[in-house]
Every structure is written in C-alpha cells, then in structure tokens.
N, C-alpha and C positions, 0 to 999 in steps of 0.2 A: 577732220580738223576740229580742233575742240572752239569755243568761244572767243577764248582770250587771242587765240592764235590767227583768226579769223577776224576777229577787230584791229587788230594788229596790223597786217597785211594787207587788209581793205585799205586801211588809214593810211597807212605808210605808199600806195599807189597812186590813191587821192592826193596825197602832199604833194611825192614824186614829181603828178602831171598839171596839179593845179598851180605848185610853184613853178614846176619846169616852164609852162606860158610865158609867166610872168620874166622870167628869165631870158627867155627867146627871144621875147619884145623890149625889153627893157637896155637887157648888156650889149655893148659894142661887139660889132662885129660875128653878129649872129645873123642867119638864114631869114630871121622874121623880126629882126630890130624896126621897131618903129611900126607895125604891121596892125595898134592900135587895141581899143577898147571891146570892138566887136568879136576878135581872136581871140581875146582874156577871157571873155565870158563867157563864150562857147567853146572852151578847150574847159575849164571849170565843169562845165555842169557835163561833160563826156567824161573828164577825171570822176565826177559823184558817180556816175553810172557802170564806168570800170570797177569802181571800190565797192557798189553796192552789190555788183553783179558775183564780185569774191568774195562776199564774207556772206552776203546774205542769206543761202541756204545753213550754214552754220551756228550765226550768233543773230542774224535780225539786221545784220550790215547800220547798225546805228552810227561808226564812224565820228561819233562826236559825243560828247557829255552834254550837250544841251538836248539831245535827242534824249540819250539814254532818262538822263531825271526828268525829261519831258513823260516820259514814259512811266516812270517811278510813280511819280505826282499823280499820273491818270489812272493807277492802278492797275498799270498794263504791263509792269514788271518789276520784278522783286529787289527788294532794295537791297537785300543779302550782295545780291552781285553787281550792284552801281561802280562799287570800288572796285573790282577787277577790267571790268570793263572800260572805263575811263583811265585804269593804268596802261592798258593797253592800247588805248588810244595814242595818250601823249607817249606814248613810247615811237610808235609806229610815225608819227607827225615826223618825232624829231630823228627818224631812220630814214622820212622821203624828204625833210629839208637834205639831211647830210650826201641825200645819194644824187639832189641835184645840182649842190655843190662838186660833186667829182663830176658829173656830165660835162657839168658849166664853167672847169673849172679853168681851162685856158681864158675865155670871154672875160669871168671876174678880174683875172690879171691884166685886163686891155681894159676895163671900165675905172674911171677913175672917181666918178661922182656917191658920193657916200648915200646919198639918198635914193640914190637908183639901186643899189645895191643892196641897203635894207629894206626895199620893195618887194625882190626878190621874195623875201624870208617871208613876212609878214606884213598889214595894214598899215593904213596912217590915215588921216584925217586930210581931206581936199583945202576944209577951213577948220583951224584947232578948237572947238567949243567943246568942252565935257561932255555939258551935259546934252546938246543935241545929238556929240555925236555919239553919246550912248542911246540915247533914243533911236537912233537911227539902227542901232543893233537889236536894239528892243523890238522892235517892229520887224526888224527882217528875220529873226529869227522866229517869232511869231508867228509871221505868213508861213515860213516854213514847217515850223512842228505842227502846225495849225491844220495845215494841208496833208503832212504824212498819216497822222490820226486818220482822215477820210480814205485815204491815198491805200490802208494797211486795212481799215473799217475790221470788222469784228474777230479778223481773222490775227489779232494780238493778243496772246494770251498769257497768264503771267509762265507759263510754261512754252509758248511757240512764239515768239517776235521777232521772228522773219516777215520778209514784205509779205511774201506770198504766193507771189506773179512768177519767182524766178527770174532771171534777167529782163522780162518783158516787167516787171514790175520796178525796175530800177527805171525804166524811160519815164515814169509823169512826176520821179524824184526829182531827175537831170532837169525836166524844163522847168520844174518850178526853181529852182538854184537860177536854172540860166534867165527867167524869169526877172526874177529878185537882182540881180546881177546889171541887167540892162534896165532896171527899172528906181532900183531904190540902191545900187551901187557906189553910185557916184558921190557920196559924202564921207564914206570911210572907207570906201574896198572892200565892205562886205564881209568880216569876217566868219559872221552866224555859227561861226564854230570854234568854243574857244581853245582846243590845242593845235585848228588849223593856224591860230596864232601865236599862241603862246611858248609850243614843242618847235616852231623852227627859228622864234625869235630867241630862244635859251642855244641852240645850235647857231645863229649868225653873232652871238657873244663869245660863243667858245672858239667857233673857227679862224686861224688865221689868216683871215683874207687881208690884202692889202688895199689901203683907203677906206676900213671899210667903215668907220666913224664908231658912233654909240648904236645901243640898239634900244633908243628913246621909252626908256624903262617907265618913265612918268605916263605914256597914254597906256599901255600894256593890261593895264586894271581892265581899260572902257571893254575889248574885243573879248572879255573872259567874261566880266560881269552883267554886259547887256547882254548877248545867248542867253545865258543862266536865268535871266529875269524873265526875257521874252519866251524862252520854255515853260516856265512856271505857270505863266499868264496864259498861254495857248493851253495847257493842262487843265487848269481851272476852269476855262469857258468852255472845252469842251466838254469837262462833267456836268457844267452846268444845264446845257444844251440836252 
C-alpha cells in the first residue's frame, strides 16, 4: 500500500467511526441515542486506534495535518511530502463523513434538529468565544503531538514515520485522544485535527439532508487553525528539550 493510499484509508475509517459515534448518539431513533459523552469519547479514541493500526505500518498512520507539519517542524519528516499527505487526508475525512451519512441515512430523515445534525459532521463551540475556543484547540492538540513525539521517540525518521509498535503502538495514541476527549473536550468537541473538521463539514454543505441548516462557516477557521498552531508549538518545545 503506498503512503497517500494508506493516509487515505486510515483517515477515511477514523471519520467513518468517530462521526458514526456521534451520529449513533445524537440522531433520532438510533440503538445508542442519547447514550451520552462517555460513548463519544471512547468510540473516538478506538476510531484513532482502527486508523492508526491501517495506515500505520505504510505511511506513519499520521491521519491528520497537524501531526504531519508537527513532524515537518521537528525535523522528523520531509516536507517534500506534507502536501500529499494532508491531501489525502482531507480526502479520506470527507469519504468517512459521506459513508456515515449512507449508514445513518434513514435516522437523518427522522432527526429534525439542524444542530444535532451538524454535530454529526463536525465541532462547535459549548460557549462561542474565538479566542478561548481556539485556545482550547491549541492546547489539545499540543498535548497530543506533544506526546506522539515521546510516544514514536527516536524510532522517526525523515525516511520511517511509522509509530513503530505496530498495532500495539496505536493503544498509548487512542488513550491519550480518549484522554484529551474526557478531559479538555468539553469546550469545543475537540477537533485537534483539522480535516477531522473541515473534510466532513465541506460534505454536510454538499449533502442533501433534510433540515439540515448552515454548516456555521464563521467558527470553521478556529478547528483548522488552533491544530496548526498547537503542532507547531509542541514541535518547537520539543527541539528545544
């Protein structure tokens, strides 16, 4: 499996199960409506550990752009291939929003609430402030690339950025996700990755779901730009270290 095809895949199964959660609990008339926060965040970090466990002996299972230029910036991979990798992410995002819209797609039809429905897709904000709730992305993605650096330790190289572990090396990704999730979640929904936001809120614009509102184009920036920042920043401190 070459790289791109393996980010791709990974990404697109992580969307899959991490949207499909949300969807479970969320839309009417499903198995697990209402079945709450704790299910969210622990179907999440089993969705990272499916996706890392696919892509990872191929490409480094990075499944995000904050990972990858987290990586870049640390001098732990080449920046020649940031842009394929990161296209094949949002590619892959917006293949597992669209494939859990066909799962989910009777449920959409019975859910009538515009806001539960672009939960499904994508974040939003608990309380709407910019700039906290960028901060708040700032910082979870932090913790996160922060801890994969330690998590992968010497064994990245600009030629091998696989975990390493092999499927045992995808479990201390999942808990720090699930982590981050029950911990520092609850002010934006945690995107820390920004085409697990951005690739299925561009698919909840396209698709024609019924009720299904805007898909609140104005916060969109915050779940793309704090990743981005808080990779940078975990990049930094750890060359500095």
């Amino acid at each position: 499996m070459t790289p791109f095809a393996a980010e791709f895949l990974g990404t697109m199964v992580l969307i899959l199960l991490g949207d499909g959660v949300v969807a479970n609990v969320l839309l009417n008339d499903t198995k697990g409506q209402n079945s709450g926060w704790i299910v969210i965040t622990t179907a999440w970090a089993l969705a990272v550990f499916t996706g890392v466990t696919i892509a990872g002996p191929y490409s480094g299972a990075h499944l995000s752009p904050a990972v990858t230029f987290g990586l870049a910036v640390a001098g732990k991979f080449p920046w020649a291939d940031v842009l394929s990798y990161m296209t094949a992410q949002m590619l892959g995002a917006m293949a597992g929003a669209l494939l859990v819209w066909v799962v989910y797609a009777d449920h959409f039809k019975r859910t009538n609430s515009a806001p539960l429905i672009l939960a499904v897709f994508c974040t939003g904000p608990a309380i709407r402030n910019y700039f906290s709730n960028t901060l708040s992305e700032i910082i979870g993605a932090f913790v996160l690339i922060f801890t994969v650096f330690y998590i992968t330790g010497a064994q990245i190289t600009e030629t091998k950025t696989a975990i390493g572990l092999g499927t045992v090396g995808a479990i201390p990704v999942a808990f720090v996700v699930w982590a981050i999730g029950l911990s520092l979640g609850g002010t934006t929904g945690y995107a820390i990755n920004p085409v697990r936001d951005l690739g299925p809120r561009i698919i909840h614009a396209l698709l024609p779901i019924k009720n299904k509102g805007g898909s609140d184009w104005s916060y969109a920036w915050v779940p793309v730009a704090g990743p981005m920042i808080g990779a940078g920043l975990a990049a930094l401190l750890y060359l500095s270290l």
